[in-house]
N, C-alpha and C positions, 0 to 999 in steps of 0.2 A: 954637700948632700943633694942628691936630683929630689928632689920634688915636683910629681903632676898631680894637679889637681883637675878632677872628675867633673865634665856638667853635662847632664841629659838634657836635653830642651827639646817640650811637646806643645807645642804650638805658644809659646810663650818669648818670641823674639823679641819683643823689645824690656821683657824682662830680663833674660837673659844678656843683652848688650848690658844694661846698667850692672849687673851681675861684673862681665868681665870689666866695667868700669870701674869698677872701686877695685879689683885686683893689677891695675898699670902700676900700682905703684910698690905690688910685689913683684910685679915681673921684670921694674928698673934697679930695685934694691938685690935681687937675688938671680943670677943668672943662672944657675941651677932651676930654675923655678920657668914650669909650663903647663900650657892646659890638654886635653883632651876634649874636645866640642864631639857631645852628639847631639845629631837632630833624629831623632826617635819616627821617623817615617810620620811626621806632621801633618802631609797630606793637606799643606798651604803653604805660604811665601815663606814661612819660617829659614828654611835650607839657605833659599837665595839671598833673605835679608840679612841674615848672619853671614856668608860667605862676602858680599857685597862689603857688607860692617869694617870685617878683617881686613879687607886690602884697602878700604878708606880710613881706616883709622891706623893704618902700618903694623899690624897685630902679628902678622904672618909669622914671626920669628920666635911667638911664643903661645901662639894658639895655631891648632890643628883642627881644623872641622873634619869630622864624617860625617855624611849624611844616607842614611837605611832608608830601604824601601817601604820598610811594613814600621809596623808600632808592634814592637815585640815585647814592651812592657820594660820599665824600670830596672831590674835588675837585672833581665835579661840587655837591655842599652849600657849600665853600668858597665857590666863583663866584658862589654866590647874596647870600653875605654882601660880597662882596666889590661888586658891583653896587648894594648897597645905599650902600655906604658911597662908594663915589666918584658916587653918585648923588644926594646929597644937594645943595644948596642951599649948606651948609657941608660940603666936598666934603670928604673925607680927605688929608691928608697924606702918612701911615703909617697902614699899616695891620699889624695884630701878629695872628698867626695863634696860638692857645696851644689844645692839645688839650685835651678834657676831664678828662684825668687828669694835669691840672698844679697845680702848689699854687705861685702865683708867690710868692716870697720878697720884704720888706721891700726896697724899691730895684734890684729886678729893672728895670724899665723905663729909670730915666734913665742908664744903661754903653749899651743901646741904640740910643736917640735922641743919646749925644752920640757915640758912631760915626758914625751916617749927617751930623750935623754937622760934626766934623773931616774927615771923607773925603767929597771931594765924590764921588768916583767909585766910592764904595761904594752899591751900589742895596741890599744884603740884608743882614740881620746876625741872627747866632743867639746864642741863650744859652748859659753852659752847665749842661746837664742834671746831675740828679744823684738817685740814691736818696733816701732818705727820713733813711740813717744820714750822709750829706752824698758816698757816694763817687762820684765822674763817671762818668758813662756817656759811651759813643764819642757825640758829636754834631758834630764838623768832619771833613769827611769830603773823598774825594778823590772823581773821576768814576770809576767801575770800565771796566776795561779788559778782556782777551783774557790780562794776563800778571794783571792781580788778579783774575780769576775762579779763576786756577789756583792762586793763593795763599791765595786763603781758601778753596777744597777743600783743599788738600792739609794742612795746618792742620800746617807741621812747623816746629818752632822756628827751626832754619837758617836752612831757607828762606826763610822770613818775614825774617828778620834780613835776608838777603843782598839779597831785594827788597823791601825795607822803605819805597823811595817806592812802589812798586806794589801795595803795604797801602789799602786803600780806606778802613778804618776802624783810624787810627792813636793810639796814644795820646793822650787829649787834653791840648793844649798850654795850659802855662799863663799865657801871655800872650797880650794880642788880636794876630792875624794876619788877613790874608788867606787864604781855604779856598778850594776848588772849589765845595762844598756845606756845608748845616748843616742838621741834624736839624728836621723840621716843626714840633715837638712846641711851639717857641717860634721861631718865624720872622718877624723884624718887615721889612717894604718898604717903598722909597716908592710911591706910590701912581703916581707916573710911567710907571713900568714897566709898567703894565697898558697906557694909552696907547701905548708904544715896542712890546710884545712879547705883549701879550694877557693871556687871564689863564689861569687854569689849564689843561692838558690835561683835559675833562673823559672822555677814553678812557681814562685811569687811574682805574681804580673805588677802590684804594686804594693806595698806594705807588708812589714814585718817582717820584710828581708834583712832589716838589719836588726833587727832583735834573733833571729835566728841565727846571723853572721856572730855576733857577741857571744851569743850562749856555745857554738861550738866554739870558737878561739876560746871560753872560761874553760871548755873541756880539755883542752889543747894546754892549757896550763897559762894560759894570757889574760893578761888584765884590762877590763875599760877603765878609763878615767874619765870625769868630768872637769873641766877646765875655765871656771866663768873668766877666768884674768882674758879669756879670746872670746869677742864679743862680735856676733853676727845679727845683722837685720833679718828677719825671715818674715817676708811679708806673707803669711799662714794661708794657704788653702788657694793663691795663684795659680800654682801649677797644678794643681790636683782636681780643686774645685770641693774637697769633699769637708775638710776640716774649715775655721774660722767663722768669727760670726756673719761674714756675709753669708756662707754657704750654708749655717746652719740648717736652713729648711730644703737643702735638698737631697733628696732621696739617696740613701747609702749604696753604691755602686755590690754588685754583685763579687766582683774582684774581691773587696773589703772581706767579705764575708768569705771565700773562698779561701781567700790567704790567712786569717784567722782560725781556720779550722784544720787548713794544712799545718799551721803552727802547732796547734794543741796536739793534733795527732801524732805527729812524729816526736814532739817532747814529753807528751806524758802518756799516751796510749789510747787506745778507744773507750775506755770504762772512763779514765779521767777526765778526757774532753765531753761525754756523755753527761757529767756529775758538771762539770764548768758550764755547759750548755742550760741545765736545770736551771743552774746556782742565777745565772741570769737574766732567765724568762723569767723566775719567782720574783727575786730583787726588782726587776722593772718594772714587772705586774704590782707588786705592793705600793713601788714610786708612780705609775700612773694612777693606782686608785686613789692615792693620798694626795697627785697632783688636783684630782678632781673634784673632791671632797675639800682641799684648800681653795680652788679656782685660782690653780696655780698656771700662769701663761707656756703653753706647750713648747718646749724647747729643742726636742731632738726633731732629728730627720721624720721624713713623712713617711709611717708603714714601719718604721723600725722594729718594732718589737715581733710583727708580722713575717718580717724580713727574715727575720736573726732565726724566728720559728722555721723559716722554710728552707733555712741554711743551716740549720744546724743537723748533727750526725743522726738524730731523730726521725728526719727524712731525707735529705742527702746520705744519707750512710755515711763509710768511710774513704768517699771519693779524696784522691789524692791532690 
């Protein structure tokens, strides 16, 4: 079976080396098994210290770097690797999308591929993520709605409990199931789906392209799965900057917000994402009054709530 697995790298080179480091020992065990390297127009040493990397550590025979001019965004860099690999001669099978700031653990791969084997109607299957100290991170996830938008503002224990299927990101479960979605960070497909449904949205510069990628394959008649037996290091919010607690206090990138609302709109329509944008602002507004009234220590991004205001279809309209 060909399997290429996917890596975007934005200016995250010696994250990325460690990355292909913990995969040498899939690429001795499986010769079928390659990467596709992109450097995402980094616009620093990234390009040359990955290329450099490859012919110093004898990689060449199962890593492929490109390297882009510009920074065309995530999903738009994905598509390119992803073209390459069903392009080839010995076309892709699977294809495994693993971000730059993953450390794939010892037998991460084959819990993967023998999902998409016993499930014929499984098109996607994810790993599960975890820190560094081994604790899981949320990565099987639900499609967010108008009643989970108001549940993860309003952020109150009850609440949550009482609509606890309407939790978008629920505890993660310790055996494989069927999900709505599953975190990018380690997303492996068949290669069919691109055939059936396309390939990525590349009007998602970053985020929620693959909650969009899931929801059409569910239309498509395909299943996610979630897989914790495949266990990947994701060190949160590296490559991005926006997620994890270091990053917590910085300002939520305008992209975030744009890609969120391209979501809601093409999924549920302008009156819906209109009623999720509400559902929101109320929720957060009632959690920062009661943050205040608790002198509860401020936890989100700076401006967010401001942010979310100025981005949502209220005043943005129905920019696409």
């Amino acid at each position: 079976m060909n399997i290429v697995a996917i890596i975007v790298n934005y200016r995250t080179a010696s994250l990325t080396v460690d990355c292909l480091e913990s995969l040498e020992p899939v690429a001795s065990q499986h010769p079928d098994f390659s990467v596709e390297l992109i450097d995402g127009g980094s616009a620093d040493e990234s390009a040359a210290i990955l290329a450099a990397t490859i012919q110093q550590r004898d990689w060449q025979s199962w890593v492929r770097l490109t390297a882009l001019d510009e920074n065309r965004g995530f999903a738009a860099a994905n598509n390119i690797g992803i073209t390459a690999a069903v392009g080839r001669d010995d076309r892709a099978e699977v294809i495994w999308l693993l971000n730059p700031d993953t450390v794939v653990l010892p037998g991460a791969m084959e819990p993967l591929l023998q999902t998409l084997r016993t499930n014929p109607s499984a098109g996607i299957v994810g790993s599960r993520l975890q820190y560094p100290d081994g604790e899981a991170q949320t990565s099987a996830c639900r499609f967010p709605t108008i009643r989970s938008e108001f549940v993860d503002a309003m952020r109150l224990g009850p609440l949550t409990r009482l609509l606890e299927r309407h939790n978008v990101a629920p505890d993660p479960p310790d055996d494989s199931c069927q999900v709505d979605w599953v975190a990018g960070a380690s997303f492996m497909f068949r290669s069919e789906l691109i055939d059936k449904i396309g390939m990525f949205d590349d009007r998602y510069f970053m985020y929620y392209e693959e909650v969009d990628f899931c929801y059409r394959a569910k239309q498509a008649g395909y299943e996610t799965w979630y897989q914790p037996a495949s266990r990947v290091i994701h060190l949160v919010g590296q490559s991005s900057g926006v997620t994890g607690a270091q990053a917590v206090l910085k300002q939520r990138p305008e992209y975030w917000f744009d890609s969120r609302r391209r979501y809601f709109i093409s999924k549920h329509g302008v009156l819906r994402t209109a009623m999720a944008d509400a559902a929101w602002l109320i929720g957060r507004a009632i959690w920062i009054a009661r943050a205040i009234v608790q002198r509860k220590p401020a936890t989100d991004p700076p401006k967010l709530w401001r942010d979310f205001l100025l981005n949502s279809v209220f005043v943005r309209g129905i920019i696409r």
